[in-house]
C-alpha positions in Angstrom: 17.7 -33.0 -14.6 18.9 -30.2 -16.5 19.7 -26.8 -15.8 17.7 -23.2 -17.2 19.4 -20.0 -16.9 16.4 -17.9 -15.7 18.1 -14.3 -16.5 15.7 -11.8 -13.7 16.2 -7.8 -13.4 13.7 -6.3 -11.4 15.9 -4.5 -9.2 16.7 -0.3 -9.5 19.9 -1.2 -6.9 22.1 -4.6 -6.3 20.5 -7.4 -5.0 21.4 -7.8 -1.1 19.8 -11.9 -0.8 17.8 -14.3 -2.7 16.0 -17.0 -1.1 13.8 -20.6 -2.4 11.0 -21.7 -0.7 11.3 -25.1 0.9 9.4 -26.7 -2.4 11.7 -24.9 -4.8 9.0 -23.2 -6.6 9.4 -19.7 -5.7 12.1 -17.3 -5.7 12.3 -14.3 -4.0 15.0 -11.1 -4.2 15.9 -8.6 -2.1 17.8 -5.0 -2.6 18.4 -1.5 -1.2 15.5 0.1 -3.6 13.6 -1.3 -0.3 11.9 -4.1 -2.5 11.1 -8.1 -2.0 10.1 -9.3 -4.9 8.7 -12.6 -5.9 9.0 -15.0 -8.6 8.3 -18.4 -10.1 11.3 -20.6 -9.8 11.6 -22.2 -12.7 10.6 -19.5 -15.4 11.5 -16.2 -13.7 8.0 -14.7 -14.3 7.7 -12.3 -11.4 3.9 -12.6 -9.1 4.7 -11.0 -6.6 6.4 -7.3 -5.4 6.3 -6.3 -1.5 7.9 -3.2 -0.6 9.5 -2.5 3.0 10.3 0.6 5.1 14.3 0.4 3.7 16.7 -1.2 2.0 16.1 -4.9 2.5 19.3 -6.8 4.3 18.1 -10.2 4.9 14.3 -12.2 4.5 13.4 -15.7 5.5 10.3 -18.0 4.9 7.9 -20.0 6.7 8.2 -23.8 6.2 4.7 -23.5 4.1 5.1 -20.4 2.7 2.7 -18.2 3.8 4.6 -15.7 5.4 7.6 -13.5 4.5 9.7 -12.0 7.2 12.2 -9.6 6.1 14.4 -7.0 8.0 15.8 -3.6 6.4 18.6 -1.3 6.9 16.7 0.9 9.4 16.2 -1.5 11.9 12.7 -2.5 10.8 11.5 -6.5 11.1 8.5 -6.8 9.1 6.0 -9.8 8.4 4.0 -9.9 5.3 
């Protein structure tokens, strides 16, 4: 197995988390500009953008990815 430096900048702010689904295929990134967004692991190409009420502090996964939960700065706990 080797190793590819994926380089990723969607972000307008610092990136707060980043999380892999459970198969390792997608990646997704948090950050204060109050997006999630969502890419394929292994190439970096983004598919995917959700945007929350505020500034995104932590998200999580369901075990077959279906759903995104992610919880902002303003209290908010939202399921997408």
């Amino acid at each position: 197995m080797s190793i590819k430096l994926v380089a990723i900048s969607s972000h307008s702010s610092p990136v707060n988390v980043v999380k892999l689904n459970v198969d390792g295929d997608l990646l997704f990134s948090a950050s204060n500009d109050k997006n999630v967004v969502m890419y394929y692991a292994y190439s970096g190409e983004r598919i995917g953008n959700f945007v929350c009420s505020g500034a995104v502090r932590s998200i999580d996964l369901t075990r077959d990815s279906k759903y995104l939960l992610t919880t902002t700065l303003n209290g908010y706990i939202e399921l997408w």
